[in-house]
N, C-alpha and C positions, 0 to 999 in steps of 0.2 A: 441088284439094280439093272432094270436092260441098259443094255450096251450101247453106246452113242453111233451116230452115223459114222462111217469109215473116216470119211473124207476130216473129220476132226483130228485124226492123230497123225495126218500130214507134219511133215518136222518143216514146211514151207509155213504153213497155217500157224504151228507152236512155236516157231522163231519171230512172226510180229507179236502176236500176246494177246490177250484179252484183258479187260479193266474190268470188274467189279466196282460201278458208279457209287450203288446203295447198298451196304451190307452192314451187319450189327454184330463184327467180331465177340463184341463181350458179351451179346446173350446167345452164344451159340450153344449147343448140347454136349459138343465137344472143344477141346482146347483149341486157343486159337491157332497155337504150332499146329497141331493134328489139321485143319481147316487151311491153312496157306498151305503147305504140303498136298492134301489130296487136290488144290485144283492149282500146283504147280506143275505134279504129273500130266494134268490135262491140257495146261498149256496156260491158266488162268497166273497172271504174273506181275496185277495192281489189283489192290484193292482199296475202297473209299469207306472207312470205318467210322460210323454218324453221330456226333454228339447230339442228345436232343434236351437233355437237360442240367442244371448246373451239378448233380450230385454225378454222370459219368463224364463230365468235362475233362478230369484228370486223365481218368480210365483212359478213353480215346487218344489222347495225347501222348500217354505211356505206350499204349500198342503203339500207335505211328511210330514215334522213338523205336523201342525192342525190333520193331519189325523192318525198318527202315530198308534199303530203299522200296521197299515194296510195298508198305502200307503208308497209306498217307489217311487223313481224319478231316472233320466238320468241329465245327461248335457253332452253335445255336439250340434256341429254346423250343420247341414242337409246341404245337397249337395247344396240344395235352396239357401245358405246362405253364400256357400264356399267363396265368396267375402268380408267377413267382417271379414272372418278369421285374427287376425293379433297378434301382441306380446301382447297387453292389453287383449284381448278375452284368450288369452293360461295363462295369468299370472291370471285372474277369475279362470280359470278352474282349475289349479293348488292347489290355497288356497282353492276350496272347494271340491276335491275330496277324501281327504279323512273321508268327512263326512259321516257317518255310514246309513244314508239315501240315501244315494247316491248310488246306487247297480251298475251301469254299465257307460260307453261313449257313446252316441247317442245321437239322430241318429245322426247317420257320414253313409260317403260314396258316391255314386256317380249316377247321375241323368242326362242320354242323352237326355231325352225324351223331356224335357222344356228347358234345357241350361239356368238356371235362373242365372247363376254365370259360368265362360266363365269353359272350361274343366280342363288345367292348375294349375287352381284356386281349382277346386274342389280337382282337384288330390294331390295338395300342403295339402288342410285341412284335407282333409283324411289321408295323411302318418303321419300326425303330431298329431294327436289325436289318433292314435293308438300307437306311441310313447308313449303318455301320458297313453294309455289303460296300457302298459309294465310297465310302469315308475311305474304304482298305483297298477299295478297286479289285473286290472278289466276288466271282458267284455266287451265285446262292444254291439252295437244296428245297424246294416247295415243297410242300404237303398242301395238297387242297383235299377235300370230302364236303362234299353235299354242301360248299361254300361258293359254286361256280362265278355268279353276280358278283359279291364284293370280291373274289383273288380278280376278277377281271379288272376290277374299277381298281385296285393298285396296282395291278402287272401297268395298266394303262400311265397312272399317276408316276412308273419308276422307267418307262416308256423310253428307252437312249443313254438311260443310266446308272442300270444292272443289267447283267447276264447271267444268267443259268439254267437248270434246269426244271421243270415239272418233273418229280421224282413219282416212280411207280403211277405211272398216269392210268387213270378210269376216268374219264370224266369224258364228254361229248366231243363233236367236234364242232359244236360252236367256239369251247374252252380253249382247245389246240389249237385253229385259224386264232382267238382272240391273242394266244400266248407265244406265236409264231410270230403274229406281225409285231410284236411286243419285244422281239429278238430271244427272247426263252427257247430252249430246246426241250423236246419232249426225250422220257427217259420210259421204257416198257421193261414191266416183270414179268412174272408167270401168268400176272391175272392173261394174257395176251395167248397163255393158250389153253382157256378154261372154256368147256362145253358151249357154256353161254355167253362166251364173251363176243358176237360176232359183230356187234357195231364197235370194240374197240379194236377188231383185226382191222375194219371197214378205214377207222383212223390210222391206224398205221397204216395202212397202204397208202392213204393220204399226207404221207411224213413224209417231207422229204429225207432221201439217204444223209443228207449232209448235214441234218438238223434232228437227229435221233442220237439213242445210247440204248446200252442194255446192262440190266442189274437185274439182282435176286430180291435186294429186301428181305435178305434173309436173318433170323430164320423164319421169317414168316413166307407165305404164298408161295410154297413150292411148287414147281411148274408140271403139269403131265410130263411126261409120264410118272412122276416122280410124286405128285399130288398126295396130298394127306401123309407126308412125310417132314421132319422138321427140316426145312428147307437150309442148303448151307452153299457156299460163295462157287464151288464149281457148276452148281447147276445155271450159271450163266449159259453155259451152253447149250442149255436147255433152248433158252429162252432165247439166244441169239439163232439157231435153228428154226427154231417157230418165226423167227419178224425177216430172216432172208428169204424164207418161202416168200411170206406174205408181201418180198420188195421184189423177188424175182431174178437177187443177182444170185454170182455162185459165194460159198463160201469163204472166197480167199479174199476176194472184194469187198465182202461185209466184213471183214477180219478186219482190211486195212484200216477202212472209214471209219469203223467203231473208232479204234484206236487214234486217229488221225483229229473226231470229234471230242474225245474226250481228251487229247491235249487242247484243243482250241479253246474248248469252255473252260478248263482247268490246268492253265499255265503251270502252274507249279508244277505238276507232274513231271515236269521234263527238267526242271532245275536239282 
């Protein structure tokens, strides 16, 4: 694997931390021990582990527990899955959100691209777990694809009465300005340093520092240099190197604010 930038294994830099906003501990290639270990070495020392449907709801809640204080988890239902949404999935959700491991609702949201669960359906589980976001007075975790129009017209409808974030964002920057003024934070993966990705650098640059995150979404969308490999929760640093260039400060400033942004949107962290 090349070698990260120097300025990474600062013991200044690895004593604030990095957060892993969006990763998927349980479908990794390797153990989740093996996986908090190599990006503890590196200095990565939170991770956010994502329910997205009822069958790993437990799973995620068991890592957070085993892993504690380090990992912490979501539950909610992914757009994928908006079809299973029903009153036994909402009365799970219920009894366990306010468990103190528990930091946000996700992924929720909405996914044109595959139509794995019909649109309707999707739009039904999404207003209804952001309910539940209000109800608990916790973030959320989006998922939007090729749904830009309607996540607007709800981010607009839940407008002063959810916070969180756009997880692994691709989407325009009509979407960002819409989800910005909407109080959401934008959260960048790897996609952020793909060949072609240059109108989503163009948005990041247009983020503000204090309304951004960085995650892997791993194991998916490993970041250059790293690309075409099964992406796993240290290459945060991948992808935190790629959005400081593109903000311009130094590293130890983007260390802090990371850190700084993802206790804000995600209270729990610090409990």
């Amino acid at each position: 694997m090349k070698e990260l930038p120097s300025e990474f294994s600062e013991q200044a830099i690895k004593d604030i931390g990095w957060t892993d906003v969006h990763t998927h501990l349980n479908f990794l290639e390797i153990s989740p021990e093996q996986a908090i270990a190599e990006a503890n070495a590196k200095g990565v020392n939170r991770f956010i582990t994502i329910g997205t449907e009822p069958a790993d709801f437990s799973v995620v809640l068991d890592l957070a527990e085993k892993f504690a204080p380090q990992v912490f988890c979501t539950l909610g239902v992914h757009p994928h899955e908006g079809k299973v949404y029903d009153d036994g999935v909402e009365s799970f959700l219920r009894n366990h959100l306010s468990n103190p491991r528990v930091v946000a609702v996700g992924e929720i949201g909405l996914d044109y691209y595959y139509d794995n669960s019909p649109r309707e359906e999707q739009l039904d589980a999404f207003r209804k777990q952001l309910l539940l976001a209000e109800a608990f007075q916790l973030p959320v975790e989006i998922h939007t694809r090729d749904a830009e129009d309607d996540t607007i017209v709800i981010l607009r409808e839940f407008k002063g009465r959810v916070k969180g974030l756009i997880h692994c964002f691709t989407g325009t920057q009509a979407l960002a300005t819409a989800a910005l003024d909407c109080g959401f934070n934008i959260s960048f993966s790897g996609v952020v340093t793909f060949k072609k990705a240059d109108e989503l650098r163009e948005v990041c640059k247009n983020t503000p520092l204090d309304r951004m995150h960085v995650e892997t979404d791993a194991p998916f969308l490993a970041p250059v240099p790293v690309r075409g490999q099964k992406n796993r929760p240290d290459n945060v640093l991948w992808v935190a190197h790629r959005v400081a260039q593109l903000k311009g400060v130094d590293l130890q400033t983007f260390c802090q604010q990371m850190k700084k942004n993802a206790e804000e949107i995600f209270p729990r962290l610090t409990l």
